[in-house]
C-alpha positions in Angstrom: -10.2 13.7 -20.7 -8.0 16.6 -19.4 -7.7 16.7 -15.3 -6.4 19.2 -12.7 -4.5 17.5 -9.8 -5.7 18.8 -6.6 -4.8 19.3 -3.1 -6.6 16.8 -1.5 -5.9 13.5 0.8 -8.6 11.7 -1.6 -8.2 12.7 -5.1 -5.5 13.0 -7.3 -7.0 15.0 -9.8 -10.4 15.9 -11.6 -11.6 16.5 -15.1 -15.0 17.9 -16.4 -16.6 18.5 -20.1 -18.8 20.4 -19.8 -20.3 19.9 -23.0 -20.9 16.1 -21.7 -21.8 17.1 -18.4 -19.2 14.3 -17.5 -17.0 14.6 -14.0 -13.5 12.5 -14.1 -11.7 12.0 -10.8 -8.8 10.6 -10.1 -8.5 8.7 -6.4 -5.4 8.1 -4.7 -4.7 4.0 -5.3 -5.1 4.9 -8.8 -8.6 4.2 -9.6 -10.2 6.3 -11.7 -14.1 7.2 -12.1 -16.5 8.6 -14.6 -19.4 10.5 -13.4 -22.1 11.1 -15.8 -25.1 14.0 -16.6 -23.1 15.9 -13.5 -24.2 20.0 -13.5 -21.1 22.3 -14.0 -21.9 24.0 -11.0 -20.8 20.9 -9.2 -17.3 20.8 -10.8 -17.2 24.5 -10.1 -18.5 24.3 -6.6 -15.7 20.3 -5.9 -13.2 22.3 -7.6 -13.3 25.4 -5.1 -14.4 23.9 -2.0 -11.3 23.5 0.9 -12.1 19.5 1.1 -12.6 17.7 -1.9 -13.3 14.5 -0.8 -15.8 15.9 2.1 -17.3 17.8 -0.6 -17.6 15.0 -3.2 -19.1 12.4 -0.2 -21.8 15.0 0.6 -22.8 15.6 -3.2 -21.5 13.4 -5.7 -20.7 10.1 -4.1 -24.3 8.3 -5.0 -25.9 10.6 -6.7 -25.0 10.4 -9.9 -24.5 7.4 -12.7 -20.9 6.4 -12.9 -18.2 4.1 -14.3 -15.0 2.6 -12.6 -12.1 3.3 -15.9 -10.2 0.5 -17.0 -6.7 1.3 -17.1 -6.1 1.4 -20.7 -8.6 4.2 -20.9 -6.8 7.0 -18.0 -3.3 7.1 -19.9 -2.0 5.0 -16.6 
């Protein structure tokens, strides 16, 4: 999956297909997460909002399914 690095003293960068409903994010430290059956308006809404990783604690963080990437799988 395709991400967009961001500004943010969290994330590195973030991905979403929306086909997939699937969220991507890239943490600093290099880990990498898969967040699944995630509404678009939620990448929209992480993608615009001034803190990403206030904004992903108050509305993705434990909400949704996810999967820690292994590295073979992020390109890294």
């Amino acid at each position: 999956m395709e991400r967009t690095a961001v500004e943010s003293s969290q994330i590195v960068s973030i991905g979403f297909e929306p086909e997939l409903e699937t969220l991507e994010i890239e943490f600093k430290g290099g880990k990498v997460y898969r967040y699944f059956e995630v509404p678009g308006i939620r990448h929209t809404e992480l993608m615009a909002a001034e803190s990403k990783g206030k904004y992903f604690g108050q509305h993705i963080r434990g909400k949704y399914v996810f999967k820690k990437l292994e590295p073979e799988l992020t390109g890294a």
